[in-house]
C-alpha positions in Angstrom: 105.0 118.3 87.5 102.1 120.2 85.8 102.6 123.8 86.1 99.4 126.5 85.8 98.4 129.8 86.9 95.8 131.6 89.0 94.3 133.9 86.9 92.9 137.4 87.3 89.5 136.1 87.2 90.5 133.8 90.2 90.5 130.4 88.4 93.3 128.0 88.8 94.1 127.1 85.4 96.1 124.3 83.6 97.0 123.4 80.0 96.2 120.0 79.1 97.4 117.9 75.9 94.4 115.4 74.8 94.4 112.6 72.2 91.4 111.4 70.6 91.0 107.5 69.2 92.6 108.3 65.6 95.4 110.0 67.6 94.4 113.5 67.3 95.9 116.1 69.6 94.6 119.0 71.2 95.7 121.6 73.8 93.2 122.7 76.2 92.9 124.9 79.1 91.2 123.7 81.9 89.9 125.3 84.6 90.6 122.8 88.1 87.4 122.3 89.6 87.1 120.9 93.2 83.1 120.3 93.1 83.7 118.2 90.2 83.8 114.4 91.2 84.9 113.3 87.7 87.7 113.3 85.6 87.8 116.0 83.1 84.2 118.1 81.6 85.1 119.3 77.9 82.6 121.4 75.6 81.3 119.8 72.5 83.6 121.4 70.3 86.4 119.8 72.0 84.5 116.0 72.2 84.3 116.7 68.4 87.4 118.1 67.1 88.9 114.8 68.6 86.4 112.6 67.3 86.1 111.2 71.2 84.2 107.6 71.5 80.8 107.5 73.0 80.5 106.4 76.3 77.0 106.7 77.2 74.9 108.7 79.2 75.5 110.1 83.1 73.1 111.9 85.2 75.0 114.5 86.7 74.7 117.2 89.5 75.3 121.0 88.0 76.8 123.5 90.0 73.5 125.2 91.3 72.5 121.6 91.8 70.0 120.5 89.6 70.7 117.2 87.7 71.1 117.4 84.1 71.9 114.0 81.8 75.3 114.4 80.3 77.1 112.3 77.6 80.3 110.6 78.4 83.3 110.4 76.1 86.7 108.4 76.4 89.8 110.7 76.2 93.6 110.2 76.8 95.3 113.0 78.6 98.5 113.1 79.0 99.0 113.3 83.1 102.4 113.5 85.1 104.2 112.5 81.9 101.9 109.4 81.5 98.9 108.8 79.2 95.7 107.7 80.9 92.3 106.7 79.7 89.8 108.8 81.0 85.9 109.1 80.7 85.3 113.0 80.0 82.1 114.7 79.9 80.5 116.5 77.7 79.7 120.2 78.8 78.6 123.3 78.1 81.5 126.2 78.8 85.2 125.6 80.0 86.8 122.3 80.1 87.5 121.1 83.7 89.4 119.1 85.7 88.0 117.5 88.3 88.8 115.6 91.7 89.3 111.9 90.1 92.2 113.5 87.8 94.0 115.0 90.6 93.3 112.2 93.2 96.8 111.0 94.7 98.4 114.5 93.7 99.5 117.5 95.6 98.3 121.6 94.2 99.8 124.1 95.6 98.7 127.4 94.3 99.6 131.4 95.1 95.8 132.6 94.8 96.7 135.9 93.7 96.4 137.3 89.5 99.2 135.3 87.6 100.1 133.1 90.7 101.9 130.0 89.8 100.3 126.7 90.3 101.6 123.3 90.3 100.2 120.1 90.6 102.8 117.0 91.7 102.3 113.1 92.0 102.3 111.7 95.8 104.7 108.9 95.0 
């Protein structure tokens, strides 16, 4: 189980350990975002500081829905005690996790400042 917390600001919010290619770790905090199709969204400092591989190019939708062209990167995230390969993209802002990542899971959240959150595998 992945635990979080709804935060004052109203953002459901977990921590997430990456691993770039050379195996370097990181802890992020990522805001779960349920207009995001992809996997995970991760600033440039992040995509850096793990020395991520280079995907290519996406064309992407942006919240107030104009496309934008975003790079792609490959990240491991460590997920319901597993590691999985993931393409992440490369934002501007707050890491995010997005639909793909939680698809066959189950959140449940108390939206209310410091709510706990928890995200569980459907198995």
């Amino acid at each position: 189980m992945i635990d979080g917390c709804v935060t004052s600001e109203r953002k459901a919010v977990v921590s997430l350990s990456l691993e770039g290619p050379s195996g370097q770790q990181r802890a992020t905090n990522a805001v779960i975002d349920t207009g995001f199709t992809g996997y995970l969204a991760l600033p440039a400092e992040q995509v850096s500081q793990l020395g991520l591989r280079f995907l290519g190019a996406r064309i992407g939708v942006l919240a107030d829905g104009r496309p934008a062209v975003l790079n792609a990167f490959r990240a491991v995230v460590e997920w319901h005690g597993e590691r999985r390969s993931v393409p992440a993209l490369e934002v501007q802002g707050s890491a995010l996790l997005g639909m793909a990542l939680l698809h066959g899971s189950r959140m449940t959240m108390d939206i209310v400042e410091n709510g706990p959150l928890q995200i569980e595998p459907l198995r």
